[in-house]
N, C-alpha and C positions, 0 to 999 in steps of 0.2 A: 492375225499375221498377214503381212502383206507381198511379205516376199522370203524363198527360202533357198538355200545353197544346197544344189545338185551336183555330185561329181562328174567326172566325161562319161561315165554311164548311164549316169540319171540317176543314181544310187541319192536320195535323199541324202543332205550332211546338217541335219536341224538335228540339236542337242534335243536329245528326247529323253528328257526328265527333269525330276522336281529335284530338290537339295537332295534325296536321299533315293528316292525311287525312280527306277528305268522306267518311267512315263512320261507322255507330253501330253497335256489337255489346252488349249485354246478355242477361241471361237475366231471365225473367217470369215471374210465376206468378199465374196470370189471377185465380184467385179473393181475390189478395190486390191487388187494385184497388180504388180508392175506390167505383167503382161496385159491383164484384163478377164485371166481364165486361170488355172492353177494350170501350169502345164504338165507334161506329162515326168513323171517320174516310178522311182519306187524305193521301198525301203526292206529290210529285215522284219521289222515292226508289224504286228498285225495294227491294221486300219479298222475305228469305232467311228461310223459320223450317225449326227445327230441335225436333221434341217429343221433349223428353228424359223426359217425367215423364210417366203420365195419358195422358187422349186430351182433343179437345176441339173441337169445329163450329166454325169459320170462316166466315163469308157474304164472297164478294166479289159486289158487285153484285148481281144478282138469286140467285147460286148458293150453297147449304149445301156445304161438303164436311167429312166425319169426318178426322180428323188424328189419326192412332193415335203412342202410342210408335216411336221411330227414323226415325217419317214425317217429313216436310216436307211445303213450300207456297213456292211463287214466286209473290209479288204484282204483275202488272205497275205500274208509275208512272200516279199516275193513277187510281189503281180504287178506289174506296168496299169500307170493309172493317171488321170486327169478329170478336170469340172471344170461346166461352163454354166454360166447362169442361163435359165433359159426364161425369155420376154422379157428380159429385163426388171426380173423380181427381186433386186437388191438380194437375192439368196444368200443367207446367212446359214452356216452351221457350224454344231460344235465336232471340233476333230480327236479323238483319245486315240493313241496310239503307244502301243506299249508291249515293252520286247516279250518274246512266245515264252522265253525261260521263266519271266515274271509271274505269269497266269497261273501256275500251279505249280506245287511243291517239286524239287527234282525228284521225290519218287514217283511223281503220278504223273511229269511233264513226259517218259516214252510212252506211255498208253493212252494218255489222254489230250494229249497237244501236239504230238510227232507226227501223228498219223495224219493230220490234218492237214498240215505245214505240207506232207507231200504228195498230199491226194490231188491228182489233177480235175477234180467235177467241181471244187468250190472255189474258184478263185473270187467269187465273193457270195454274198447271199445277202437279198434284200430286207429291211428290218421294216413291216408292217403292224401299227399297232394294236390292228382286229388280231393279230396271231399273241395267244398268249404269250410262249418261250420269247417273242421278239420285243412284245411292248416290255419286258421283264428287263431285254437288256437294254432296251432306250432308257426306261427310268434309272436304270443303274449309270448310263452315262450321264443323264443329266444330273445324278446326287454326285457322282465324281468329281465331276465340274464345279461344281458350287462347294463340294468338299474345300478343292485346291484354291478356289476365290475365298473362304473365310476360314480358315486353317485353325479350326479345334482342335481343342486336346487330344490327342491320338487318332488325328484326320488319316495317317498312315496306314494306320490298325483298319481302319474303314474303308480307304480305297482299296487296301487287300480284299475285303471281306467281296468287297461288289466287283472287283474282277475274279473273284470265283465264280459269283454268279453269276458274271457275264459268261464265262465260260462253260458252266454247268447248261444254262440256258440255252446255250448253242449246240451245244452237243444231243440234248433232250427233242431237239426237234427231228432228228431220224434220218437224216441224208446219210444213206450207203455209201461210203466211201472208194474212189475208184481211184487206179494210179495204171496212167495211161504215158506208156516210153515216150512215142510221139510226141507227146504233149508238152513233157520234160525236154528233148529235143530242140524243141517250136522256142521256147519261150527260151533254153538257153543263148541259138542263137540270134535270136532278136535282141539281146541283151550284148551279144559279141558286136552286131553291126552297129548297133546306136553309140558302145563304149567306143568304137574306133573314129563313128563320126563327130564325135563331141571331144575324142582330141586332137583331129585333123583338120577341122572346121576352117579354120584361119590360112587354110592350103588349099592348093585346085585340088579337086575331090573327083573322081569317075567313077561314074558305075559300076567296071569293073573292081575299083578297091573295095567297094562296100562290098559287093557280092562276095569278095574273097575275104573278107574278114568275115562273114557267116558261114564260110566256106561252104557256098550255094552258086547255081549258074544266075547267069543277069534274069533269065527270064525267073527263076524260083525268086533271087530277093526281091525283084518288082513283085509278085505275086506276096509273099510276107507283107511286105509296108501296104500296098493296097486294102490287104483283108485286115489287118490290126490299127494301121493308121490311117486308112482311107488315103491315100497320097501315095505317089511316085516318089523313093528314093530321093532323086535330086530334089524334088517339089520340098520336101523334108528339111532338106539340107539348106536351102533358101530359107527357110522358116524359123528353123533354129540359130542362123547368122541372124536375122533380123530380131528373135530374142535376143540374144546375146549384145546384138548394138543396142537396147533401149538403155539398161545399165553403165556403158560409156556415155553415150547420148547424156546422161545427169549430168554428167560431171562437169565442173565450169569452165575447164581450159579444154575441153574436145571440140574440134570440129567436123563436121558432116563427111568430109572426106578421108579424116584419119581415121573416124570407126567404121568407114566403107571400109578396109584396107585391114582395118585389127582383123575384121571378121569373116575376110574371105572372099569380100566382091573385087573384084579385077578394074572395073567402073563405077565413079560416083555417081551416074546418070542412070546405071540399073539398078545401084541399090535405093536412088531415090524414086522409081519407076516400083519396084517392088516391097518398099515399105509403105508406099501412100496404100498400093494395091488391099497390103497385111492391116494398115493402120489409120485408112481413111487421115491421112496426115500426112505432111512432106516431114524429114529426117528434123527439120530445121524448125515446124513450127511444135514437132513432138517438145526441142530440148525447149526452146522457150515459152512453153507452154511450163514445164517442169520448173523450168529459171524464176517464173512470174508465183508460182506456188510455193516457191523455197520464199522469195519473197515475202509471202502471205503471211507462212507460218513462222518470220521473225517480225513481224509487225505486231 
C-alpha cells in the first residue's frame, strides 16, 4: 500500500477485509508512501507487522521502538501510531490487521480479548523470534499472508485457525494486565485535539483552540504534543497542512498557491519556505516531479 485515507481524527478509513472476513493483510514499503513515512494514525483494528525487509522505528503513543528484519510489533486497537524507515533500508513489512470481535469466538471475546483492548500497559508489545509465544505468531502472520496471496480451498477456515493462535500466543506470554484512568484520559484527549485539528486545518488555528478542544491549559497541550509527538502544537499543524498539500499538489490542474490556501497557509512564500524545509523540495518541483512519473507509468 502506498497510501491510506484517515478521517479528521486520524481514525484509519482502509477497508480492512478480504470478500468475506474483517481482515486486512498487505505488504508496505514505508518509504514508498505519499508522504515518505506512514504517518500517524489509528484504527479499531488490532495491528500484526511482520518486517521482512530493512528495519524501521515505529512510535505507538508516546514510545519509539526499532523493528529490525524477521521482528514484529502488535499494535493494541486504539493506539496512535506511525513508521519510518530507518538508514534508508527500503524497509518492507507485512501489516495483518483485523477487528478484536474477529480473534475469538463471542463467548470467549469478554475474557479473553476485552481485557486487553482496555488495559493501559500494552499498547503494543514487541515480537522477537528468540521468544517462542512471539516467533509462534510471526509465522502465523506470514502463513496468513500467503493464505490470502493463493486462496485454497477453505483459506478462510485457516486464517481463522491462525488468528486463534495468534491470539492464544499472545496471551501465553504473561503480561499482567493493568488499567490505569490517567492513561484512558491521556490518550482520550490527544485524540479530541488531533480530531479538531484535522477538521480546522484549512482555518487560522491558535493555540488556544487546540488546547480547548483537549480541554487542557496552553501550557498542559504543549506538554501533550511534546511528549507523544516530539513537536509543538503549531509545529504539528504546519506539518499536517503540508501532508495534506502533497495529495493536491498531484493533481494536474493545481497550482502552488491554491494548495498554499486549501490548507491553511495565509502565504505562498511560507508555505514554500516550509515545505522545502519538510520536503527538501520547492511545492513546485514536488508536483512535477509527480507529473514526469504519471508520465512514466503511461509510457
Amino acid at each position: 500500500m502506498k497510501d491510506f485515507m484517515v478521517d479528521q481524527s486520524l481514525k484509519e478509513l482502509t477497508e480492512h477485509r478480504t470478500v468475506v472476513l474483517p481482515i486486512a493483510c498487505y505488504e508496505t514499503t514505508i518509504n514508498q508512501n505519499v508522504n515518505g513515512y506512514i504517518p500517524l494514525h489509528w484504527h479499531d483494528e488490532f495491528q500484526f507487522v511482520l518486517v521482512v525487509k530493512g528495519e524501521a522505528i515505529f512510535q505507538v503513543n508516546e514510545e519509539n521502538i526499532m523493528v529490525r528484519e524477521g521482528e514484529g510489533l502488535f499494535i493494541n486497537s486504539g493506539c496512535l501510531h506511525m513508521a519510518k524507515d530507518k538508514n534508508d533500508s527500503g524497509c518492507t513489512y507485512i501489516c495483518l490487521n483485523v477487528s478484536p470481535s474477529f480473534v475469538l469466538s463471542q463467548e470467549l471475546y469478554s475474557t479473553y480479548v476485552n481485557p486487553y483492548i482496555q488495559a493501559t500497559n500494552i499498547p503494543f508489545l514487541l515480537l522477537v523470534p528468540k521468544k517462542y509465544w512471539a516467533n509462534n505468531i510471526l509465522d502465523s502472520i506470514m502463513k496468513i499472508n500467503q493464505l490470502i496471496k493463493e486462496n485454497p480451498p477453505y483459506y478462510e477456515i485457516d486464517i481463522s485457525i491462525h488468528l486463534t493462535l495468534i491470539w492464544k500466543n499472545l496471551i501465553i506470554n504473561g503480561i499482567e494486565l493493568e488499567y490505569e484512568q490517567t492513561e484512558m484520559v491521556k490518550s482520550q484527549r490527544m485524540k479530541q485535539m488531533l480530531d479538531w485539528i484535522h477538521l480546522h486545518f484549512p482555518e487560522k488555528i491558535l493555540l488556544d483552540d487546540i488546547a480547548r478542544a483537549g480541554q487542557l491549559s496552553r501550557s498542559e497541550c504543549c506538554r501533550y504534543f511534546k511528549r507523544i509527538l516530539k513537536k509543538t502544537p503549531l509545529n504539528y499543524v504546519t506539518d499536517f497542512r503540508i501532508q495534506k498539500s502533497l495529495v493536491l499538489l498531484q493533481q494536474p490542474d493545481s497550482s502552488v498557491t491554491d494548495v498554499a490556501y486549501q490548507v491553511g497557509f495565509n502565504s505562498t512564500s511560507y508555505f514554500i519556505d516550509k515545505f522545502r524545509k519538510a520536503m527538501n523540495m520547492t511545492p513546485l518541483a514536488y508536483k512535477n516531479r509527480n507529473f514526469h512519473k504519471d508520465l512514466s507509468r503511461r509510457d
